[in-house]
VOGU-3710 file (C-alpha; in Angstrom, 3 decimals, decimal comma):
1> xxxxxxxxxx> -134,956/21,474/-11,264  -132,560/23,663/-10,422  -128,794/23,590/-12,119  -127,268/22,909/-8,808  -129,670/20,055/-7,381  -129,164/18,121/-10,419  -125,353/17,358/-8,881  -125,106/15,314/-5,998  -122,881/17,596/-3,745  -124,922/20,547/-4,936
11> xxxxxxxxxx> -122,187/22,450/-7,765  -123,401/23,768/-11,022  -122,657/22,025/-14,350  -120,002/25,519/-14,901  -117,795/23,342/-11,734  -118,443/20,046/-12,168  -119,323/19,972/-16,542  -120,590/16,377/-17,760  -118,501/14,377/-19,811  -118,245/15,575/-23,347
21> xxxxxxxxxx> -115,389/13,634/-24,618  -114,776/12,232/-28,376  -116,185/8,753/-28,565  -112,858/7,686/-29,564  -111,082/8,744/-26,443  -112,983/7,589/-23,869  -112,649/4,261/-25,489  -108,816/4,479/-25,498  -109,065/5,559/-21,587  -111,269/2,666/-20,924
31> xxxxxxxxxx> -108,316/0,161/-22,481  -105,566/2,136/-21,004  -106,133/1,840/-17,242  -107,576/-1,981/-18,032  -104,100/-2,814/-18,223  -101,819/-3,804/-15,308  -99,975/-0,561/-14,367  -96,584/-2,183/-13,255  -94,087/-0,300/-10,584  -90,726/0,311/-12,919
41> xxxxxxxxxx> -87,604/1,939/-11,110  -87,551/4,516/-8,067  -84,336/6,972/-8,578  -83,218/8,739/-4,886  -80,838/10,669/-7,202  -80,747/11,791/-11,172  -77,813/9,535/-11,682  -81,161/6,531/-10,779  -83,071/8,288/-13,875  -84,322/5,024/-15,765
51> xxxxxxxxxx> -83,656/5,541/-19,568  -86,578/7,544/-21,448  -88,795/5,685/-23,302  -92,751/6,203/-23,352  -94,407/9,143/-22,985  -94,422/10,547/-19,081  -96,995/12,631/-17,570  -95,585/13,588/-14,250  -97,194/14,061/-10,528  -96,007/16,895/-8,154
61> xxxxxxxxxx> -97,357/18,797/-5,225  -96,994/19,611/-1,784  -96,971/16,977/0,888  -100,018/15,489/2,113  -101,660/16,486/-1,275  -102,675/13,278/-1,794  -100,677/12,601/-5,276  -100,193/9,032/-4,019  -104,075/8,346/-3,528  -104,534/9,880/-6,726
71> xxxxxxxxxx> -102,343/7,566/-8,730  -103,775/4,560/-7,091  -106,971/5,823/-8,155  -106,442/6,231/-11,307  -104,987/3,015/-11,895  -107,496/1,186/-10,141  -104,446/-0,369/-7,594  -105,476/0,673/-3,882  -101,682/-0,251/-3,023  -99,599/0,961/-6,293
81> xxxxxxxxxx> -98,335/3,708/-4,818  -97,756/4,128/-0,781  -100,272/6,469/0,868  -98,750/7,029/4,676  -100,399/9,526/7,045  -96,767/11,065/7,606  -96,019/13,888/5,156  -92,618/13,899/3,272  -92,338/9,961/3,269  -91,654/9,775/-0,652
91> xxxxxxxxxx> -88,260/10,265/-1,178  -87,523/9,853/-4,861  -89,228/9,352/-7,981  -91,388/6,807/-8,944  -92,065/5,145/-12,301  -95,046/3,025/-13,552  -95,450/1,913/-16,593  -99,229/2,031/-18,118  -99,590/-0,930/-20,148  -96,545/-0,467/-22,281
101> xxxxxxxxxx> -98,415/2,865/-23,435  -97,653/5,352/-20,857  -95,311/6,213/-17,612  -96,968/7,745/-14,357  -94,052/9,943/-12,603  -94,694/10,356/-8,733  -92,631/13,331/-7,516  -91,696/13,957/-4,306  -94,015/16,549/-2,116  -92,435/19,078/-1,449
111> xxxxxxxxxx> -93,144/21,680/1,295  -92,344/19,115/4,460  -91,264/21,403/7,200  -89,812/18,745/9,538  -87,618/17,489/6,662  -83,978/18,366/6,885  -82,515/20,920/5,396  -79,627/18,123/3,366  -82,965/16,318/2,692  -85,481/19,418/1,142
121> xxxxxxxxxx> -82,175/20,530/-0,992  -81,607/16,320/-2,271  -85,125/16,251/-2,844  -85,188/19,792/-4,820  -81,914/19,035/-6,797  -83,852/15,595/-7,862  -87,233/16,776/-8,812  -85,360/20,113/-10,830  -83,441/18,027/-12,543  -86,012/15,482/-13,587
131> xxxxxxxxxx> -88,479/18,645/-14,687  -85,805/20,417/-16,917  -84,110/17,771/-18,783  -86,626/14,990/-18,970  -86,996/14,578/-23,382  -90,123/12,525/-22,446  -91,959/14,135/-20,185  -95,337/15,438/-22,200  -96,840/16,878/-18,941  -96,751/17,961/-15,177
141> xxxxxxxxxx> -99,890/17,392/-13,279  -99,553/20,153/-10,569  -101,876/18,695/-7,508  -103,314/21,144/-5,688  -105,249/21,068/-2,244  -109,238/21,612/-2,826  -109,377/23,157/0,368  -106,603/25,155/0,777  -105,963/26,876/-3,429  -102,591/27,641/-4,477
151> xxxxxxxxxx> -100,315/28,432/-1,460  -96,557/30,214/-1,401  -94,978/27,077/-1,904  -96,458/26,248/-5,044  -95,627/29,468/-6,956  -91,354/28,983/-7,370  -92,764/25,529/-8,900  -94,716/27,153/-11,120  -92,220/30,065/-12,115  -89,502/27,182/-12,887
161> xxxxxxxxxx> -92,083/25,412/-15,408  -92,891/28,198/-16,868  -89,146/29,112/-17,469  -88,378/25,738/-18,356  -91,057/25,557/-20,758  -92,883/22,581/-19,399  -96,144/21,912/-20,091  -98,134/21,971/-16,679  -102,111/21,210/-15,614  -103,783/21,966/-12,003
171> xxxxxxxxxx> -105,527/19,000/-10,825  -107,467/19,733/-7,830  -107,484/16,911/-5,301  -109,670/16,239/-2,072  -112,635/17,845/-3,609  -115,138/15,882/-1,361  -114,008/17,629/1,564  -114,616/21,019/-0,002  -118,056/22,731/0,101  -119,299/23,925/-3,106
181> xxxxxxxxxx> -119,230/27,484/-2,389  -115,479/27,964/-1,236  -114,556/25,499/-4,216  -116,541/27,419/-7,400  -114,443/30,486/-5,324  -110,958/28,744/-5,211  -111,577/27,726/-8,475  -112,560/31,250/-9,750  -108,906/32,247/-8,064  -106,929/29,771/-9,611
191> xxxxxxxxxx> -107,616/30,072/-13,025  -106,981/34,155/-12,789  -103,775/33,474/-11,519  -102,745/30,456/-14,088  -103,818/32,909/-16,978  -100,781/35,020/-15,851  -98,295/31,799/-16,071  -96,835/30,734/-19,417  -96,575/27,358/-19,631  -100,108/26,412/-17,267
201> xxxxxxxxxx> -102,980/24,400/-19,375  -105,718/26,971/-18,924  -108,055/23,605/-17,699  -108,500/22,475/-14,183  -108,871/19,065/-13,132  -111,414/18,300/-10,231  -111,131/15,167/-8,343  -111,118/13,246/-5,292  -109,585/9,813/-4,824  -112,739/9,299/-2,290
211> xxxxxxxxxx> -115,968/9,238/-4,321  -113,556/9,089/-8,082  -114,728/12,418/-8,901  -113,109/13,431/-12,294  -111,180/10,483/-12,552  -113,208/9,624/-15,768  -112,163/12,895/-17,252  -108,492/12,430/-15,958  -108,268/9,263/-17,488  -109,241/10,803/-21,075
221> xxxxxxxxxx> -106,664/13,796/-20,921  -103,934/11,089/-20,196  -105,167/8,856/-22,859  -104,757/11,534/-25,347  -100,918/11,113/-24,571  -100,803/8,023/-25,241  -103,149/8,073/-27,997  -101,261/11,041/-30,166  -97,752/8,812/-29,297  -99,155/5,388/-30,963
231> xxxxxxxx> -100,023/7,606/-33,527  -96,677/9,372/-33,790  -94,888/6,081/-34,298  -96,984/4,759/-37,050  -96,188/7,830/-38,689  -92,451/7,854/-38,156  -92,788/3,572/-39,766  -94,638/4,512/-42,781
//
């Protein structure tokens, strides 16, 4: 058979690889998003910042992404966080605690032209500030349009993580609507151009919220998080 039949959209085992992942890990994933992922604080404003605690793995990307579909399926919870069809309509920061193991961070989009110009700069001065000085935060997943690759409005994002020094990770999203040869070629694009950035993860995430493509594999990279914390404070007890 050939390599690209054997997947049900048609890509290559090189796009889509099969799940390789330590016993161990996938085991931890499989507890982790079994638990209740619980809705914590919303800050409009960095003065809202809830204290730092567990480990935080952050979501950002442009409006109409689909970061919130993404976080509701990954926890499982159609309605965790609010999908709307009108771009720009999360306006502040959202906080969910994973089981008392982990926080999920939903950013504002960013990119909204109809937004005001008072509201873009709020929203800007907010997510900056939560990027740059956030002790806890172990990761920002950079969501990324299948369809459409890295556009203008990603790269000051980018350029600020990388000056910050903030671990970051592309996660592709809406990868069901995307045809297999235009996404092994956006693919192809974006990892030349995150092997120029600093602080990018050289990895790129896959998925759609649709058909849970690469949510499996999502799951385990969070896990590790959590995973290498726990481990951390038994450590720091001993």
């Amino acid at each position: 058979m050939d390599p690209e039949e054997s997947h049900p959209l048609g890509l290559s085992a090189e796009i889509f690889p099969s799940p390789a992942s330590e016993l161990g890990l996938a085991e931890a994933a499989r507890r982790l998003f079994a638990d209740e992922a619980r809705f914590i604080a919303g800050a409009s404003n960095p003065a809202a910042l809830p204290p730092e605690g567990l480990p935080e793995i952050a979501f950002v990307g442009r409006s109409n992404v689909g970061k919130s579909s993404l976080v509701n399926a990954l926890t499982g919870r159609r309605m965790l966080a609010r999908i709307s069809n009108t771009p720009g309509r999360t306006r502040q920061i959202n906080f969910f605690d994973l089981g008392g193991s982990l926080m999920l961070v939903d950013l504002p989009g960013y990119g909204y032209a109809d937004a005001s110009k008072a509201a873009i700069k709020s929203w800007n001065v907010l997510v900056r500030r939560y990027l740059q000085t956030r002790a806890t935060l172990r990761r920002a997943c950079l969501l990324i349009d299948s369809r459409h690759g890295i556009k203008e409005a990603d790269r000051p994002l980018m350029r600020m993580l990388d000056e910050s020094g903030v671990s970051y990770q592309i996660v592709l999203t809406k990868t069901d609507k995307t045809a297999a040869g235009e996404l092994s070629k956006i693919l192809a694009e974006i990892t030349a151009e995150i092997a120029t950035h600093v602080a990018a993860h050289p990895e790129v995430h896959l998925t759609s919220s649709v058909d849970r493509r690469g949510i499996t594999e999502l799951h385990e990279m969070l896990a590790g998080f959590a995973v290498s914390n726990e481990k951390s404070g038994r450590k720091a007890h001993r």
